[in-house]
N, C-alpha and C positions, 0 to 999 in steps of 0.2 A: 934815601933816594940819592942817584949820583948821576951829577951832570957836570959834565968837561972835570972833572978833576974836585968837584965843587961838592960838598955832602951839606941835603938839606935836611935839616932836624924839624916835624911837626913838633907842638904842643897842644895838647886842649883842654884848655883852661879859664876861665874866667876872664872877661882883657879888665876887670877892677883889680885884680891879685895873678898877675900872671908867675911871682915868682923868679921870672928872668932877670937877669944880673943889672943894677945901674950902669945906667951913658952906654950900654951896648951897641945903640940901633942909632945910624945917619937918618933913616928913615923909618914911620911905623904908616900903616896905612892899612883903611876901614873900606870894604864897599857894602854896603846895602846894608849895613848892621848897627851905624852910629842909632840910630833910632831906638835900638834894644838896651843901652847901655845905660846904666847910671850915669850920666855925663859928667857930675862931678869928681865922681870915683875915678875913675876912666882917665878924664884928665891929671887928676892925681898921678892915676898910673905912667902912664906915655911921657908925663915931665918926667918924670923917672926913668924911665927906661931911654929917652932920649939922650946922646951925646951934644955936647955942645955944640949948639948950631945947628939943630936935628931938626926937622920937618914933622909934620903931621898933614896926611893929606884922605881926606875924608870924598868920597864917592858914593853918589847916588846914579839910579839910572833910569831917572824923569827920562820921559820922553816927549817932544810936540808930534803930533801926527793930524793930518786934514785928512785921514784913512778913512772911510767908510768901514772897511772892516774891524778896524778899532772901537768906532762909534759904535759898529754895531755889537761888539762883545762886551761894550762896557754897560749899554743896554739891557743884553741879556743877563749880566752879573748883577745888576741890580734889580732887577727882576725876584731876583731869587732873593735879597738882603733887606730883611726885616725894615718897613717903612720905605723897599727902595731907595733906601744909601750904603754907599761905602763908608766902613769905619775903620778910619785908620786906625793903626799898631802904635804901641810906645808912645815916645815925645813926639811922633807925626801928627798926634792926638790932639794936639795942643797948636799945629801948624796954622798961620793964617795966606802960607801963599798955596795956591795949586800950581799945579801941569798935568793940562793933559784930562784935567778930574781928579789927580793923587795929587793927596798933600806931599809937598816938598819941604825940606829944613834948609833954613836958610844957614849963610856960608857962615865957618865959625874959624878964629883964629886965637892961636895961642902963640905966647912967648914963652920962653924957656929961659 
């Protein structure tokens, strides 16, 4: 893909083994997927692939809402989910805060 002069290369691959070169990356950044990952592995990887002084910045997309319409679809979803709950995915499994109803992962910081 080309933008202003700029070629962006995908990869899809593993983020435990990406393969991609050491100290490459100012920045690496997750949304909605930290939860799927091995997290030890994962940070392994990212200390790695981070340049000195490199960030990691991790995104969720908790949301608060006093919606009725919310209320009412999270209703109807659990309707449908054996015992009437949501069960969260991956480490959200393990989560003890909510939003909203969905477990949330609380903030994580690493040094490099």
């Amino acid at each position: 893909m080309h933008s202003e002069g700029n070629i962006i290369e995908y990869l899809n691959t593993y983020a435990e083994s990406t393969t991609l070169d050491n100290g490459l990356f100012d920045y690496v950044t997750v949304l909605r997927a930290w939860h799927w990952f091995n997290r030890e592995k994962t940070l392994d990887e990212i200390k790695r692939l981070l340049a000195e002084k490199g960030k990691l910045i991790v995104m969720d997309s908790g949301f608060i809402s006093k919606s009725k319409v919310i209320d009412d679809t999270l209703q109807i979803i659990k309707a449908h989910m054996p015992n009437g709950e949501l069960k969260p995915a991956g480490a959200k499994a393990e989560s003890k805060q909510f939003i909203n109803g969905f477990p949330g992962l609380p903030p994580h910081t690493i040094n490099k």
